[in-house]
N, C-alpha and C positions, 0 to 999 in steps of 0.2 A: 645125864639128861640131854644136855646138850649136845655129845657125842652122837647120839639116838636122833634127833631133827636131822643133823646134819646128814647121818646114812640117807633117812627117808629122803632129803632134798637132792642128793645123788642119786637115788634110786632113779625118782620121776625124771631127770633129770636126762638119765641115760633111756627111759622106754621112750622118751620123745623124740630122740636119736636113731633111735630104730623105727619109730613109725615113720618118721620123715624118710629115711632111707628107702624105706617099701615101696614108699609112694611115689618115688621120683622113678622107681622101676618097671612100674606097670606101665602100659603102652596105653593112651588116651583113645576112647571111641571117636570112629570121623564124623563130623558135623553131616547133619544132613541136610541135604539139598532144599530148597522152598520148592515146594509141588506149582507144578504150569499148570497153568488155567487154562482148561479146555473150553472152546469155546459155544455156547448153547448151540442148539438147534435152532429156537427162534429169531439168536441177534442177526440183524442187516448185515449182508457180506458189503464188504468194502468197496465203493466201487473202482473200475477200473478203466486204468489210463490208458485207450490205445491211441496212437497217435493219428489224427484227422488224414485223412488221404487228400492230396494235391485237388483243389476246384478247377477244374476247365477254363479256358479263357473266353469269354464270350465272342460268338462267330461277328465278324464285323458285316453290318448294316447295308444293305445295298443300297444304291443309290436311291434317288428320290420314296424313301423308306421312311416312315413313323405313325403315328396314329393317323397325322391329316391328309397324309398321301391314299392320294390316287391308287385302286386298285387297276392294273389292267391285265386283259384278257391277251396270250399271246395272237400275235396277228397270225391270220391264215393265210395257204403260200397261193400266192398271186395266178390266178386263171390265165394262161396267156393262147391267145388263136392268132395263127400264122397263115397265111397264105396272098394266095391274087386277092386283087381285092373288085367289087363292082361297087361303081359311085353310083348312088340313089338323088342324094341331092349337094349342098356346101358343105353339110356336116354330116352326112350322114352314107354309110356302105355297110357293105357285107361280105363278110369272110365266112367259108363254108357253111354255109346256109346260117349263117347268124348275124340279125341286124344289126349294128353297131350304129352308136352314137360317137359322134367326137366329144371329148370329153372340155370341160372348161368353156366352149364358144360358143355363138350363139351365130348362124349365116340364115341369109332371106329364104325364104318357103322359095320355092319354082316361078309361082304365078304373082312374086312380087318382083318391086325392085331388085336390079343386080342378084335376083335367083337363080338364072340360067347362066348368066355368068360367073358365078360361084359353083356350081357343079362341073362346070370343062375345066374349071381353074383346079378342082380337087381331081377332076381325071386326069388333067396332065399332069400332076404329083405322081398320082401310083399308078399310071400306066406301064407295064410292063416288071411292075418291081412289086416284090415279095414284101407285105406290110405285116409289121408285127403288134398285134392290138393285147397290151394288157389291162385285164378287166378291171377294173375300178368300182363296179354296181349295176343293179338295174334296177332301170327311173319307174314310174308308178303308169308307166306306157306298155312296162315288157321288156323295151329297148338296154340291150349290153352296153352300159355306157363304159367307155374304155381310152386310154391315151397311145396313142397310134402312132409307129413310127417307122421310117423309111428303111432301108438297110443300112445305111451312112451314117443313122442316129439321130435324124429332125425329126421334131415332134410335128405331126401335120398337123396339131390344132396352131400352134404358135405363125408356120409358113401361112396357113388360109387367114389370120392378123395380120400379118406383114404384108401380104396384096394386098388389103385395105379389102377382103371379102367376107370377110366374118368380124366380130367383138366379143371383148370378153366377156364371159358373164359369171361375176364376180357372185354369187349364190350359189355356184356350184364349185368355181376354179379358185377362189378366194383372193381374185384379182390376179393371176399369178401370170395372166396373158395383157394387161390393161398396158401398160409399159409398150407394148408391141403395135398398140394404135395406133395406122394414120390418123392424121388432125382431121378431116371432113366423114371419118369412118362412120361415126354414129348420124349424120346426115344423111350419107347416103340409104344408111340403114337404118331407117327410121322406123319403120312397123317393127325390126327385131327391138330394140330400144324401147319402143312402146311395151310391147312385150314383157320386157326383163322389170318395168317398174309400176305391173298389173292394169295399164292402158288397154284392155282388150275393146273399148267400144270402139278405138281408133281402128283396129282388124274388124269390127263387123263394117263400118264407115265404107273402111277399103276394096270389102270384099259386095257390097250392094255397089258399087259406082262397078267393080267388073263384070259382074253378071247383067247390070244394065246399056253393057256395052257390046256383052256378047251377041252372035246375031240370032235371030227370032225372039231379043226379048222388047218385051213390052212398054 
């Protein structure tokens, strides 16, 4: 009997030796891979990184430039009439049939004080010489007012100040001839001075005492 156990426990003993055997012979299936996840139709694509392109540098400011600046309009280029010139009176001629005004001064009318001599004193300036008048405006008369100069580069309104034949009149010239005053200028020129600070009864005053002087009046 006991002879009999023992076979059987040999038996089992050796078929687990053989199955072991089999098993270590067969070749193992390969793992397989985890399936990738396709991605929906509906999910957000990713966004994308492209890198920012270079900003410009801002253009630098022109001068007198910013909100509270002054716009201006560029200037237009300067009218200029050249030729002989005919004296009319202190301050006033004419270049190719166009009246000019001297520009900035103020000289006696004709039939005032020092008017006659204010006109020979502006004829012997531009007798014989080429005057070049650049336009400046014209005054609410018609009159080309303009700054007027010799060939050699004097301003003839400044020369007819310096004879003590004209003054400046700082409402148009911005004082720019006042400096040039002889000291008794505005005395002698008193009707123009009148004039320049809206004295005109003192011109009607002066102009009834000549016509009462003229002959046949009354």
């Amino acid at each position: 009997m006991e002879i009999l156990l023992l076979l059987c426990g040999f038996g089992v003993l050796i078929g687990l030796i053989i199955k072991l055997t089999k098993n270590s012979g067969t070749p193992q299936p390969p793992k397989k891979r985890a399936a990738r996840s396709e991605p929906k139709i509906d999910d957000p694509l990713p966004p994308l990184n492209f890198p920012s392109p270079p900003r410009p540098k801002p253009a630098r400011a022109p001068e007198n430039s910013g909100p509270n600046a002054a716009w201006r309009a560029p200037e237009p280029p300067v009218r200029v009439i050249e030729g002989r010139a005919f004296v009319t009176d202190g301050d006033s001629l004419v270049i190719k049939s166009v009246e000019i005004r001297l520009f900035g001064v103020d000289a006696p009318e004709l039939n005032h004080p020092f008017g006659k001599r204010a006109k020979w004193a502006l004829l012997a300036l531009c007798k014989g010489q080429v005057i070049k008048a650049k336009v400046h405006h014209v005054d609410a008369h018609g009159r080309t007012v303009a700054k007027c100069y010799l060939p050699d580069g004097r301003d003839l309104s400044a020369e007819m100040v310096k004879q003590g034949l004209a003054i400046d009149w700082p409402k148009f010239s911005e004082g720019v001839y006042r400096a040039l005053e002889v000291p008794d200028a505005r005395k002698k020129m008193w009707l123009a001075d009148a004039r320049q600070k809206g004295r005109m009864h003192v011109w009607k005053q002066f102009e009834a005492k000549q016509n009462n002087r003229a002959p046949g009046a009354k």
